[in-house]
N, C-alpha and C positions, 0 to 999 in steps of 0.2 A: 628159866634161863639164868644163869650167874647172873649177878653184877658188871661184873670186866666183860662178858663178851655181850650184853645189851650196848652197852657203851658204844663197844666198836659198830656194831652193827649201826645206831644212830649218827658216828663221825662218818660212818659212807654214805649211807641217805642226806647227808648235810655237805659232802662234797659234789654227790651226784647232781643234786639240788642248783649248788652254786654252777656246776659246769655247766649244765643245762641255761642254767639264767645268762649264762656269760654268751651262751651262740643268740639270742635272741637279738633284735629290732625292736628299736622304739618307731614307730611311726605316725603320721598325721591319721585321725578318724575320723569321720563326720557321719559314719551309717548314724542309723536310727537306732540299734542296739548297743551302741558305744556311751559307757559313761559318762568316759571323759574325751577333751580335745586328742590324744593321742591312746594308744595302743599297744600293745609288745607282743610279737611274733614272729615266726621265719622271715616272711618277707612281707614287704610292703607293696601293696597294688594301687592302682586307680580303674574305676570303670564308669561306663559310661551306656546309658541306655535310650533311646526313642519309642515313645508309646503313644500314639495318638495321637501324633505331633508336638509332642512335648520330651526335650531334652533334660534327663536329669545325670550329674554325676555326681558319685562318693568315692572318698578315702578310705584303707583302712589296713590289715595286716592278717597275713593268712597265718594257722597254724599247721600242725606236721604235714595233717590227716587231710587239707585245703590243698596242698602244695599243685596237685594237679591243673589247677584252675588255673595257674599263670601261664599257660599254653597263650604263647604272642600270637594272638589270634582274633582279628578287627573285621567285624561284619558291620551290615547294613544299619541293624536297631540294636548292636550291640559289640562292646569291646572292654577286654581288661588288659592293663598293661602293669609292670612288678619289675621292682628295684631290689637291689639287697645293701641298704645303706642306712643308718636311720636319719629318720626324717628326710627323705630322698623322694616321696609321693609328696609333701608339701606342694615344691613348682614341679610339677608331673603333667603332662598334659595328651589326651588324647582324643582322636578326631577319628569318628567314624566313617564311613564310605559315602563319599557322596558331598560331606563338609569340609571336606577341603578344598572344593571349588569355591568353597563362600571365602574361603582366607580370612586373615584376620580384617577385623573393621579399619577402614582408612584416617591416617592420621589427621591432625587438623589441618598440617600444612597442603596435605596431597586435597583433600577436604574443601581447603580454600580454593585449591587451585580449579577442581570439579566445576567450584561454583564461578569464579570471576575470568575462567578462559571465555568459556562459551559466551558470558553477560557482555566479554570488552569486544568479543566478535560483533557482537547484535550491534553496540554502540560502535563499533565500525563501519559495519556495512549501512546501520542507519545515516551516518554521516555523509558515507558517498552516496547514499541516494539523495541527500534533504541538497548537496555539492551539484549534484548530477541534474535535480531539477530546478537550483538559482539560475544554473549555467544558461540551461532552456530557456528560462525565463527571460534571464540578458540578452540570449540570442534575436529572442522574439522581439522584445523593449527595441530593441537595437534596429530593429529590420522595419517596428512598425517608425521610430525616430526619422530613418530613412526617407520611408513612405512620404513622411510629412510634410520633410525638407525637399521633398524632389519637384517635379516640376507639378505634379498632379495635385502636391499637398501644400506648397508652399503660393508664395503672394503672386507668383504667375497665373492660380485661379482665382483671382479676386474680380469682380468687374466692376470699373468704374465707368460713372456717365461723366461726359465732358462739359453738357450745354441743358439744363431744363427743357423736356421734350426730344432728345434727340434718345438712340438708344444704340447702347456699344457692346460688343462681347468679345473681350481680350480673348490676345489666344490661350488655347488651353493646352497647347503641343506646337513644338518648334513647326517652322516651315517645312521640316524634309521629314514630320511623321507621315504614316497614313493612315486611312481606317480601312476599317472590317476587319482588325485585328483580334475582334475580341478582348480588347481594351475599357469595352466603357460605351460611347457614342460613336457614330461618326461624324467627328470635328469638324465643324465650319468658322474656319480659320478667315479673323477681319472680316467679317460678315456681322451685319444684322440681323437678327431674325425674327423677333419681334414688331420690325415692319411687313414681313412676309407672311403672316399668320394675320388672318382674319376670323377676331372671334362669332362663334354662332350662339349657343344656348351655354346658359349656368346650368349643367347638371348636379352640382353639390356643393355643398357648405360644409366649415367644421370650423375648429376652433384655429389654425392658422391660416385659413384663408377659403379660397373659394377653387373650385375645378370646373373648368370649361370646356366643349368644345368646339376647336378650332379648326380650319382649313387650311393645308399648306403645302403649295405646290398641286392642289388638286385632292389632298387628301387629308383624312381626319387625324388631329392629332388631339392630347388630351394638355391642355394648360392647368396649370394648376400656379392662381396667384399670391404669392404672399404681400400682405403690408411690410414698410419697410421696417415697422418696428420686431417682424419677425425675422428679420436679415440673419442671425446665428442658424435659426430655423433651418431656412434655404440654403444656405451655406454649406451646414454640413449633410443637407441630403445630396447636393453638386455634388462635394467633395465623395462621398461614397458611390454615387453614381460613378465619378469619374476611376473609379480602383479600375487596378491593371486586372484583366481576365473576369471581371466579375459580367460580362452579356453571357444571361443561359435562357435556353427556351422558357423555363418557370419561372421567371425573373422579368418584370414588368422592365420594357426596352425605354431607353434613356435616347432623348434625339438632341438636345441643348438645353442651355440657364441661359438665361437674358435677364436683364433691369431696362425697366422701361418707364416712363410718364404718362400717365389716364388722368383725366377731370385734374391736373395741377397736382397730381399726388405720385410718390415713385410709386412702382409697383414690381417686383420681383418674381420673376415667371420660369416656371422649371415645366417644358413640354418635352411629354412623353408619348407614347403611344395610345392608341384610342381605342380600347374595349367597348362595344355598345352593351354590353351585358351592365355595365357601373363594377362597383364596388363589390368585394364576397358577400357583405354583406346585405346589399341591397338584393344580391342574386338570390340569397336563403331567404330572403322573405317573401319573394314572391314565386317561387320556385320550389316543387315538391320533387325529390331526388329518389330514385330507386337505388338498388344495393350496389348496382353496376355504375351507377354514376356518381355515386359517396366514393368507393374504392379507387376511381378513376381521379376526384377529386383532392382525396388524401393523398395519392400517389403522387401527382401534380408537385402538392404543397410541399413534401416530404421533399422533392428532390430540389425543390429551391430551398429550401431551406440550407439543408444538406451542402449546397452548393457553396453558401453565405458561409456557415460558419468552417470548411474545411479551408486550411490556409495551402495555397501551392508554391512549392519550391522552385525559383531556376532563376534565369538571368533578368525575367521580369516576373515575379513570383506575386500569387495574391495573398493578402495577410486574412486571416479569419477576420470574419466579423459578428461579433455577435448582436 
């Protein structure tokens, strides 16, 4: 071939060259087969794959014979998407079927807020509860305060002797109460009663005094004496005897408190009603129980008990006791 027309032949392969360079893309790469950070091709893509559970995507640039592949077209475990810009798959982004329910991750503020709505709830509703049970509390403080101050709890049950030897029982209810109300006792209002009682036999001992039985009005009642140095003692068994609504069947029956004088010495006397069986525990010891009369006995205990500690609501209401 000449000289001159090699020449030419070489200025067209050198302009074909440069036009061909000139339609290309520089784009971002990150395949495994890429050099370097970028690339140059027709177009620029991103894809994105799931295999196993594992999300992988790459950058990178298609050439002529590729062009096919950018068919916008986003499955389950697989998607390519393609720009014609360069460096245009840099911020590219694409989300498979299924991840875009996840959304993007929440920011810090939404993040805070996840975390300190619900937390300031709990510290709410904790408050009105911790509100809601002082309240109770004061109600109760308040009702047994009441109690104390009324005529049942205050110095109207106190009993005083007037004379060495004689014996007095203040009243413990105005003149225009009455009984069998289920209040307590039935009141013997300015009365003696510890002259009407004639002791028989000491059935027991303990450590605040002694329990007797006594005769009164024709039948057996149970005395039970304190020294005067137990006065507190007696006192606040009165006073609990005396609670509004506390007479129940399972509930040892309360007849009166008196202070009285034996051998020159006070003696403080709370008669109640007269079990010939004694004490539970004097019963358990000499006494072998079958399964029907353990059941009977539990049942018994359970529902005085029960009775004691449940507090009743209304116009003359009983306060728990535990």
């Amino acid at each position: 071939m000449p000289p001159r027309a090699r020449a030419g032949a070489v200025l067209v392969l050198l302009s074909l060259s440069l036009g061909l360079a000139a339609d290309e893309l520089q784009c971002a790469c990150d395949v495994p087969h890429c050099p370097a950070p970028t690339c140059t091709g027709k177009v620029c893509f991103v894809s994105k794959r799931r295999e196993a559970g594992k999300v992988t995507q790459h950058k990178g640039c298609f050439s002529d014979h590729l062009l096919e592949n950018c068919r916008p077209y986003v499955m389950e475990h697989f998607g390519t998407r393609c720009c014609n810009a360069s460096m245009c798959n840099a911020e590219l982004e694409i989300h498979l079927r299924g991840e875009e329910a996840l959304g993007e991750s929440p920011s810090l503020s939404n993040l805070l807020l996840l975390i300190f709505v619900p937390l300031l709830s709990l510290l709410v509703l904790a408050a009105l509860t911790i509100l809601f049970f002082w309240k109770l509390a004061q109600h109760r403080r308040k009702r047994l305060l009441l109690f104390k101050h009324s005529d049942l709890g205050d110095t109207d049950l106190m009993l005083k002797a007037s004379m060495v030897g004689d014996s007095t029982l203040e009243d413990l209810l105005n003149d225009d109460c009455t009984t069998g109300s289920g209040s307590g006792l039935p009141f013997l209002v300015q009365r003696t009663v510890a002259r009407q009682i004639s002791l028989v036999e000491c059935v027991g001992k303990g450590r605040y005094g002694e329990v007797w039985r006594g005769v009164w009005h024709g039948e057996n009642v149970a005395v039970k004496i304190f020294s005067s140095r137990d006065e507190q003692s007696w006192f606040r068994e009165t006073e609990i005897y005396n609670t509004v609504l506390l007479r129940h069947d399972n509930i040892l029956g309360f007849i009166a408190s008196d202070m009285t004088s034996r051998n020159s010495s006070t003696q403080l006397w709370l008669i109640t009603h007269y079990h010939e069986n004694g004490s539970l525990y004097d019963y358990l010891q000499r006494t072998t129980l079958d399964v029907e009369a353990c059941l009977g006995l539990a049942a018994s205990i359970i529902c005085g008990l029960v009775h004691l500690h449940v507090e009743i609501f209304g116009t003359q209401g009983k306060p728990a006791i535990a």
